[in-house]
C-alpha beads as a LAMMPS data file, in Angstrom:
LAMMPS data file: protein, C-alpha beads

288 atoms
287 bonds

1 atom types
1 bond types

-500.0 500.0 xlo xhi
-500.0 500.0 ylo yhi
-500.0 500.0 zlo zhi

Masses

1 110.0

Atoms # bond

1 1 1 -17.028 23.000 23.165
2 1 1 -19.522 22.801 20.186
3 1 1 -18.533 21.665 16.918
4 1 1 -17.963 24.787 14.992
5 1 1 -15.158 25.416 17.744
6 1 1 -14.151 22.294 17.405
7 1 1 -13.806 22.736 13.974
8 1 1 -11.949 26.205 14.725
9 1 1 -9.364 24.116 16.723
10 1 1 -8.827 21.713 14.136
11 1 1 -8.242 24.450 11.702
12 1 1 -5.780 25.863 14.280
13 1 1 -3.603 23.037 14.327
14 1 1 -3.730 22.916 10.479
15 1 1 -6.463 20.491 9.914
16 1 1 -8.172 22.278 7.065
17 1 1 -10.542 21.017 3.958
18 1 1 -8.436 20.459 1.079
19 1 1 -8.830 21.208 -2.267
20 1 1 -7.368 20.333 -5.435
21 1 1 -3.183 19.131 -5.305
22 1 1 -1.391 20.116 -7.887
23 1 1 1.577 17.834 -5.834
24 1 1 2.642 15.032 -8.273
25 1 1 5.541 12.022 -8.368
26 1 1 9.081 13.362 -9.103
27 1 1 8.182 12.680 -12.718
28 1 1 5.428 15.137 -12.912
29 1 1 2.784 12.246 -13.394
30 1 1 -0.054 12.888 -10.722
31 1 1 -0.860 8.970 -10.335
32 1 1 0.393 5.413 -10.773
33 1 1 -0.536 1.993 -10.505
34 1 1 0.305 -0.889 -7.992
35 1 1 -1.039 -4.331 -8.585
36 1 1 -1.480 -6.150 -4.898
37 1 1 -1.044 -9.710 -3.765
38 1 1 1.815 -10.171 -6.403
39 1 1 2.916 -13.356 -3.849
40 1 1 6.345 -14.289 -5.232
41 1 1 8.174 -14.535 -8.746
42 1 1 5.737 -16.219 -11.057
43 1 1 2.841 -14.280 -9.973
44 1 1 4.715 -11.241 -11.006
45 1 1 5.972 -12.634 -13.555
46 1 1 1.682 -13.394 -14.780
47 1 1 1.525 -9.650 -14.047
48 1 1 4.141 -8.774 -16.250
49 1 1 3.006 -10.768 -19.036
50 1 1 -0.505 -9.050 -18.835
51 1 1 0.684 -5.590 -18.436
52 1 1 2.611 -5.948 -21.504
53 1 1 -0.217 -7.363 -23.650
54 1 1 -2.722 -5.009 -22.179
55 1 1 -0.476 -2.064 -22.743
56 1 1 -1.171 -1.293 -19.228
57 1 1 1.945 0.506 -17.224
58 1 1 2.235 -0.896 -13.843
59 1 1 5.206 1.299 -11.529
60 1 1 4.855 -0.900 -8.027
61 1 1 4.135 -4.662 -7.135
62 1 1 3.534 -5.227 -3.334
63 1 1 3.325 -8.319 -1.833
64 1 1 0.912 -9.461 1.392
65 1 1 2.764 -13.299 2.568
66 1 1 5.520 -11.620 3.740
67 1 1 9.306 -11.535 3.385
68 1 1 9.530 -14.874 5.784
69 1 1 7.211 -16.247 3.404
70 1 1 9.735 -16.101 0.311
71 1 1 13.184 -17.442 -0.216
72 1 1 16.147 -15.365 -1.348
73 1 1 16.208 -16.934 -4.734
74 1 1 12.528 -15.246 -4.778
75 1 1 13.455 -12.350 -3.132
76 1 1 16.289 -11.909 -5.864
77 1 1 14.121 -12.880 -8.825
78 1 1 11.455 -10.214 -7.771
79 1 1 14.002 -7.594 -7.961
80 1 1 15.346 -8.718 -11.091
81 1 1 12.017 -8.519 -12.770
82 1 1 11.572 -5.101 -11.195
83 1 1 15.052 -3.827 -12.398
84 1 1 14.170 -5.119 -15.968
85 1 1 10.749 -3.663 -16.270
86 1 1 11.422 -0.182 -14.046
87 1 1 8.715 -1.800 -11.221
88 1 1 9.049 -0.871 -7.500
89 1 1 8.367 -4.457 -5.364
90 1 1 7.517 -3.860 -1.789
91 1 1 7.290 -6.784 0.493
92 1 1 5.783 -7.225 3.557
93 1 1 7.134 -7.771 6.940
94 1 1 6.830 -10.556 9.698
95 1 1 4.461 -12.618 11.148
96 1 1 0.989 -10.440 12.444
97 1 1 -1.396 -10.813 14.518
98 1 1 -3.761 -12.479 12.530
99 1 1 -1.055 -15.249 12.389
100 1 1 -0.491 -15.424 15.824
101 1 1 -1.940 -17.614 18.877
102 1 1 -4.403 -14.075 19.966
103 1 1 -7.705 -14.603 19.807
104 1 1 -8.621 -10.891 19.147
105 1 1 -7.757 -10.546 16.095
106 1 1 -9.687 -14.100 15.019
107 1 1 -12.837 -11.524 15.499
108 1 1 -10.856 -7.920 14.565
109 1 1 -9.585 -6.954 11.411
110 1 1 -8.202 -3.730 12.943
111 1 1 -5.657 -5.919 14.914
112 1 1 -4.723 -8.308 12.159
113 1 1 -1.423 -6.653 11.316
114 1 1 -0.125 -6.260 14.759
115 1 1 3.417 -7.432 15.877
116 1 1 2.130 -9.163 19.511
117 1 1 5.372 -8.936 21.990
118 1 1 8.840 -7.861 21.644
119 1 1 9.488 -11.468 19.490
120 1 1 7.249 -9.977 16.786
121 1 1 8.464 -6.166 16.547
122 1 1 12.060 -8.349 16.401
123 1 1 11.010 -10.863 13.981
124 1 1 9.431 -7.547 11.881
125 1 1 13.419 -6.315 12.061
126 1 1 14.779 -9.509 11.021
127 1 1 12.748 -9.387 8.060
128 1 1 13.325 -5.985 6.966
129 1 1 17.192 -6.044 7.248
130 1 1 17.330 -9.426 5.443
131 1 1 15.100 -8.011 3.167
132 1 1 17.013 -4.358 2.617
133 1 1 20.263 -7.018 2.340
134 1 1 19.027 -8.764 -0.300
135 1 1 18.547 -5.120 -2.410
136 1 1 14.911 -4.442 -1.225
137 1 1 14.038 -1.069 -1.155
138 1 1 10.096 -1.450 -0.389
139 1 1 8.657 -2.475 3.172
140 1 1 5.159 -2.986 3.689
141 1 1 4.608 -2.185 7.292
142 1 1 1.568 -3.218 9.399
143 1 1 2.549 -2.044 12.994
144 1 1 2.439 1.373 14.156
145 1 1 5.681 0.757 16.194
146 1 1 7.714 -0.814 14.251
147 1 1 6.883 1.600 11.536
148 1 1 8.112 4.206 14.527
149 1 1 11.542 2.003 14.723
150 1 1 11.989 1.329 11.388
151 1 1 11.836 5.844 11.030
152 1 1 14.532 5.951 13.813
153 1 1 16.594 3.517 12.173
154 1 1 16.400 5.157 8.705
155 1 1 17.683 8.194 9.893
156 1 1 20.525 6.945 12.040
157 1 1 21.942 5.105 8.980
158 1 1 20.971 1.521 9.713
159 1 1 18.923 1.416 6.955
160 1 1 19.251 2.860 3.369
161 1 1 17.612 6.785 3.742
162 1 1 15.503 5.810 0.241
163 1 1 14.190 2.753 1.933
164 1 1 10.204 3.035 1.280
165 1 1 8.246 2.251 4.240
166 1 1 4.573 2.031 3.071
167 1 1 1.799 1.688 5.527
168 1 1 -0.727 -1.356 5.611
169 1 1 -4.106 -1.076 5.298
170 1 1 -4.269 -3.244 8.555
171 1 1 -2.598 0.261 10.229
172 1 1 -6.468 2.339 10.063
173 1 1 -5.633 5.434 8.208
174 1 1 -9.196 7.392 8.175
175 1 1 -8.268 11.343 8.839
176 1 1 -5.814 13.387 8.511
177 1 1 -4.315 13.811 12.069
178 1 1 -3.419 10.145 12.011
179 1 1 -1.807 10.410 8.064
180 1 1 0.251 13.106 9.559
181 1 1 1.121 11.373 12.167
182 1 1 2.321 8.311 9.953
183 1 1 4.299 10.583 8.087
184 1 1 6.304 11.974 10.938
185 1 1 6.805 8.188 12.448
186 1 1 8.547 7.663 9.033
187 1 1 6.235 6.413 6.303
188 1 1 6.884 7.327 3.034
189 1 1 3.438 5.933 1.145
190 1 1 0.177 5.885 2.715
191 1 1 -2.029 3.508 2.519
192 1 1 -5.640 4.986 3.890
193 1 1 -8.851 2.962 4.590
194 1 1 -10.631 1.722 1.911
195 1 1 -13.952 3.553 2.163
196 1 1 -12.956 7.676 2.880
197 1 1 -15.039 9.649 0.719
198 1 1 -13.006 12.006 -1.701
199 1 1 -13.882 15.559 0.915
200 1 1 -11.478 13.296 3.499
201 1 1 -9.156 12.177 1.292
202 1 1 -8.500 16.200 0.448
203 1 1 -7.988 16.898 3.646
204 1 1 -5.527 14.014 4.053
205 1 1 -3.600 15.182 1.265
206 1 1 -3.624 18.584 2.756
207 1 1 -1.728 17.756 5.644
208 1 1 0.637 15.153 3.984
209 1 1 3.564 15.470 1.005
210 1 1 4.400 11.401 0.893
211 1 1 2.109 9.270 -1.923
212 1 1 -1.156 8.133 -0.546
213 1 1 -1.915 4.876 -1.918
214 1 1 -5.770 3.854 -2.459
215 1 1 -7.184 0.279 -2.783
216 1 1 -9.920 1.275 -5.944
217 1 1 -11.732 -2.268 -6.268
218 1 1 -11.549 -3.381 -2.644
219 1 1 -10.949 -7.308 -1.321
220 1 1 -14.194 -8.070 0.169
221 1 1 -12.342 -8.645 3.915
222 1 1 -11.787 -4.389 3.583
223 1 1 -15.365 -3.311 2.206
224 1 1 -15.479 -5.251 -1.284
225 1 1 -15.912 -1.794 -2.667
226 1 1 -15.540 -0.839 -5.996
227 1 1 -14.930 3.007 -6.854
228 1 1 -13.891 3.272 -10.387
229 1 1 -16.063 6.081 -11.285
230 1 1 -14.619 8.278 -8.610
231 1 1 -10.748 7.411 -9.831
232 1 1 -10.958 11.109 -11.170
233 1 1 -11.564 12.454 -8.442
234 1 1 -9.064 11.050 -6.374
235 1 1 -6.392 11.867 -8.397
236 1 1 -7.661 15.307 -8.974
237 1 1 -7.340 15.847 -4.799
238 1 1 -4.852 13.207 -3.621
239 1 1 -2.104 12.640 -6.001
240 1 1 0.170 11.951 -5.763
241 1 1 -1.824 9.108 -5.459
242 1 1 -1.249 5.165 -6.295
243 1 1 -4.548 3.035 -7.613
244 1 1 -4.232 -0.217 -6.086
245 1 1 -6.438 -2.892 -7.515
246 1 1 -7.690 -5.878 -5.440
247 1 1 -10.725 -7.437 -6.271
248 1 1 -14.267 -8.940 -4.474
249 1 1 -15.190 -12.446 -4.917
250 1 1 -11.671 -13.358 -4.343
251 1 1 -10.497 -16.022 -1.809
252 1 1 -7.962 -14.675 0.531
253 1 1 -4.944 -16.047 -0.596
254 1 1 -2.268 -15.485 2.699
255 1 1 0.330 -17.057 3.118
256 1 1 0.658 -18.382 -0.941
257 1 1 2.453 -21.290 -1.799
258 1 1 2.398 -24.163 -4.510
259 1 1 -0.656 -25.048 -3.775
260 1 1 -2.226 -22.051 -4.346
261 1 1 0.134 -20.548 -7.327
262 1 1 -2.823 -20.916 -9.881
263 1 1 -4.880 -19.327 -8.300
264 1 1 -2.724 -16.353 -7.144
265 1 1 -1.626 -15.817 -10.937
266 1 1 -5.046 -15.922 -12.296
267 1 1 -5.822 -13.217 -9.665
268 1 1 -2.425 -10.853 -10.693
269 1 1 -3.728 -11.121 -14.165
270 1 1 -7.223 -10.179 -13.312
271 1 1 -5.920 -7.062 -11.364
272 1 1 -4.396 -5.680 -14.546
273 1 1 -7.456 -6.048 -16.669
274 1 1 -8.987 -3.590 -13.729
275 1 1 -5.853 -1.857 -13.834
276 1 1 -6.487 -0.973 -17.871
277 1 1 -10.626 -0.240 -17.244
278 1 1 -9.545 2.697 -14.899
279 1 1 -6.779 4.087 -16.916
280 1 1 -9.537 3.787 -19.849
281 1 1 -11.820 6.236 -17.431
282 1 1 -8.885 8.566 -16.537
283 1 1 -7.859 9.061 -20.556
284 1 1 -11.387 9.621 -21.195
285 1 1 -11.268 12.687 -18.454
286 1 1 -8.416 13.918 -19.987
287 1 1 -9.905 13.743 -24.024
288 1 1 -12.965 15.304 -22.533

Bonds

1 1 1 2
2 1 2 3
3 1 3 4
4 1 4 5
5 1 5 6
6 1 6 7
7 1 7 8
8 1 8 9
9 1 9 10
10 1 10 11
11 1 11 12
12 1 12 13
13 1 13 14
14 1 14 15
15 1 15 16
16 1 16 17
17 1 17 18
18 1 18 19
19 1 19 20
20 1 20 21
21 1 21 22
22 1 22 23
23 1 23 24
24 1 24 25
25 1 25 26
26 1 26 27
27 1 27 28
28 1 28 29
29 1 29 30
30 1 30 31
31 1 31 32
32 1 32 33
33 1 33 34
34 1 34 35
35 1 35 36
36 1 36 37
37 1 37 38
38 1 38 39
39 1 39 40
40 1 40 41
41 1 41 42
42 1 42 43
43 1 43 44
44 1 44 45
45 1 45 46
46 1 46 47
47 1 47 48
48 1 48 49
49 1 49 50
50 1 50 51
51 1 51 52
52 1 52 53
53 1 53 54
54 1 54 55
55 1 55 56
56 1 56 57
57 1 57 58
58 1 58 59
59 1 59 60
60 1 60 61
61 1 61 62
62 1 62 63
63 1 63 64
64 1 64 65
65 1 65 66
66 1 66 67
67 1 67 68
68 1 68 69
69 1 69 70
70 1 70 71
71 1 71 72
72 1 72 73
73 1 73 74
74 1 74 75
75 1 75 76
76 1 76 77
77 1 77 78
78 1 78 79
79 1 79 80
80 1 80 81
81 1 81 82
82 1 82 83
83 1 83 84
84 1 84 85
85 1 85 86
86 1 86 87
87 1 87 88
88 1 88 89
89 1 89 90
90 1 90 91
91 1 91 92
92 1 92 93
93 1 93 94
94 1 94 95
95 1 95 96
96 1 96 97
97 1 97 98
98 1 98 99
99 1 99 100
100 1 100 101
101 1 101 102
102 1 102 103
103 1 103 104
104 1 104 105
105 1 105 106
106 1 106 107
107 1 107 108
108 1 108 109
109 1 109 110
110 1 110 111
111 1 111 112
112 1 112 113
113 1 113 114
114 1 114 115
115 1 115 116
116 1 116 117
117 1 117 118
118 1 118 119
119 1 119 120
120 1 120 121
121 1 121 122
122 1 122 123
123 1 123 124
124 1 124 125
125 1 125 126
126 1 126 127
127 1 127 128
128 1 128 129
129 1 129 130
130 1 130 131
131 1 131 132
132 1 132 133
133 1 133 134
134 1 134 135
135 1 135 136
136 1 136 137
137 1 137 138
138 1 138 139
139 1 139 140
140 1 140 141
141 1 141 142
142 1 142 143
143 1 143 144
144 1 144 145
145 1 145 146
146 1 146 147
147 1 147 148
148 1 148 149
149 1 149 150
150 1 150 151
151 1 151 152
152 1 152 153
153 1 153 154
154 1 154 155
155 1 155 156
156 1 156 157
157 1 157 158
158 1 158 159
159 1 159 160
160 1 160 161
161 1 161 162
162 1 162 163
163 1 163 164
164 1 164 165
165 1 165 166
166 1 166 167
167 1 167 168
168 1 168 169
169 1 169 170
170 1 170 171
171 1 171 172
172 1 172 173
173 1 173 174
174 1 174 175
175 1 175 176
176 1 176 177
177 1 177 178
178 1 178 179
179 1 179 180
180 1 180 181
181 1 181 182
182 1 182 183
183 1 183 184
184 1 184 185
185 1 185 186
186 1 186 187
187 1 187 188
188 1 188 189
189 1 189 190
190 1 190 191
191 1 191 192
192 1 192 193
193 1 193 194
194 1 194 195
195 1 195 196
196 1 196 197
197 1 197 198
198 1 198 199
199 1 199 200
200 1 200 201
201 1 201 202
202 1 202 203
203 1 203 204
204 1 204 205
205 1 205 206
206 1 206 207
207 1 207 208
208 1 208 209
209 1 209 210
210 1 210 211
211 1 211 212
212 1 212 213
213 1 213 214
214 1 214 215
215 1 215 216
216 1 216 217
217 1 217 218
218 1 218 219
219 1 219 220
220 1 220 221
221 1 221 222
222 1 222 223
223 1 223 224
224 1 224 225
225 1 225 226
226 1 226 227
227 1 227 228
228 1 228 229
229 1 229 230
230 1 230 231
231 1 231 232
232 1 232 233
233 1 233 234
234 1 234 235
235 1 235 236
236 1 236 237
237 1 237 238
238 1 238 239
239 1 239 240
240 1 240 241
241 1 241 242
242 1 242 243
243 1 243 244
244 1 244 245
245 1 245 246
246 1 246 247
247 1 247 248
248 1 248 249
249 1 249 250
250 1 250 251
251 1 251 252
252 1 252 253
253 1 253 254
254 1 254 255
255 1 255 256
256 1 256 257
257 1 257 258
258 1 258 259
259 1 259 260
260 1 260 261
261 1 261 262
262 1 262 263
263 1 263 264
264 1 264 265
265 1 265 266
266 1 266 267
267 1 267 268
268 1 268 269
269 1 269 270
270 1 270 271
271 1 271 272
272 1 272 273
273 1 273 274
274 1 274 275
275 1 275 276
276 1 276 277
277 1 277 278
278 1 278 279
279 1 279 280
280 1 280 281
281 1 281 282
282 1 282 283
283 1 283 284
284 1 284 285
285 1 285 286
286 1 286 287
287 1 287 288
């Protein structure tokens, strides 16, 4: 087989360049903003504060410790300050590989988010039914299985059917078989590798109706990438889309606590200054 029938095959099965999506959020808006790392109450609380004196509009927080990571008190102030300010929270679940005893992923990002073992993929349950008990209706998900279970579970009833199950960017997400493939495990937001050109973003979206959600300024553990200029372009062929901001030069931060609450506020805060420089570039496009 050469690669024009390659190609040919692809196109067969559906897997076609995509153009631009008119496909927006069930509010007709085409993108919105998430603010990562907000690790607990008074970080998004700091986010909060600076969205509302930037005049910046933030619709999701998501959260990288992890739900065994926070108390319910937490759990239940997040959600408060959500409710209150219209703000979607999304936690993470269980311990990963990166956490665990496993020496692979000490040297492999791409297995860092791995549940290792049954006692993981169960400790990943434990956390999302606490979680969904508590009134959470946002799971980050890092594991291509329990993502799977998670699917099953949603549509047997044991979970809430408008439970969110967004992928990690520890689950590689770089083409358009595997987005679709995501999608019909269960997820309901996206998250695709930091560094796909806009061409493969188009054809992700072409494949896929859930949000896609795009880190924009990249930690420097993912790329340390920072794509600003091409924010119109993503929305124009992936939204609905989310702009996630991280930043580079920024320590990694997992699992927070009080000794690290500073510094984890000082970064939420910085996230929505880069929040409000895109959104300048975006309202630019749109007075041009």
């Amino acid at each position: 087989m050469n690669l024009r029938e390659a190609h040919a095959l692809l196109a067969d099965r559906g897997f076609r360049p995509g153009e631009t999506s008119a496909a927006t959020f069930g509010d007709g808006s085409p993108y919105k903003v998430e603010i990562p790392s907000c690790e607990g109450p008074r970080v998004m609380a700091a986010v909060l504060e600076e969205a509302k004196t930037r005049g910046v509009t933030i619709h999701r927080v998501s959260q990288g410790s992890g739900v065994m990571m926070l108390t319910d008190a937490e759990i239940e102030e997040m959600l408060s300050l959500g409710a209150s300010s219209g703000v979607e929270v999304c936690l993470f679940l269980g311990p990963r590989g990166a956490w665990d005893i496993g020496g692979q992923a000490k040297v492999s990002a791409a297995v860092g988010g791995v549940a290792r073992g049954n006692e993981m993929v169960a400790a990943s349950l434990c956390d999302a039914f606490r979680a969904v008990e508590l009134g959470v209706r946002s799971l980050l998900v890092g594991d291509l299985g329990v993502l799977e279970i998670l699917g099953e579970l949603k549509i047997d009833g044991s979970l809430p059917s408008d439970l969110v199950l967004k992928t990690s960017v520890l689950m590689p997400l770089a083409n358009a078989p595997t987005a679709r493939l995501y999608e019909r495990l269960g997820a309901t937001s996206l998250n695709v590798s930091t560094d796909l050109p806009v061409p493969v973003l188009a054809e992700i979206r072409s494949v896929t109706s859930v949000p896609i959600d795009m880190y924009i300024e990249v930690p420097d553990d993912q790329g340390g990438h920072v794509r600003f200029y091409d924010v119109p372009e993503i929305v124009r062929v992936a939204a609905p889309v989310y702009l996630k901001m991280g930043l580079r030069n920024a320590p990694n931060i997992y699992p927070v606590g009080a000794h690290l609450s500073g510094t984890a506020e000082a970064l939420g805060r910085e996230r929505v200054r880069r929040a409000e420089l895109i959104l300048r570039l975006l309202a630019e496009q749109d007075e041009g």
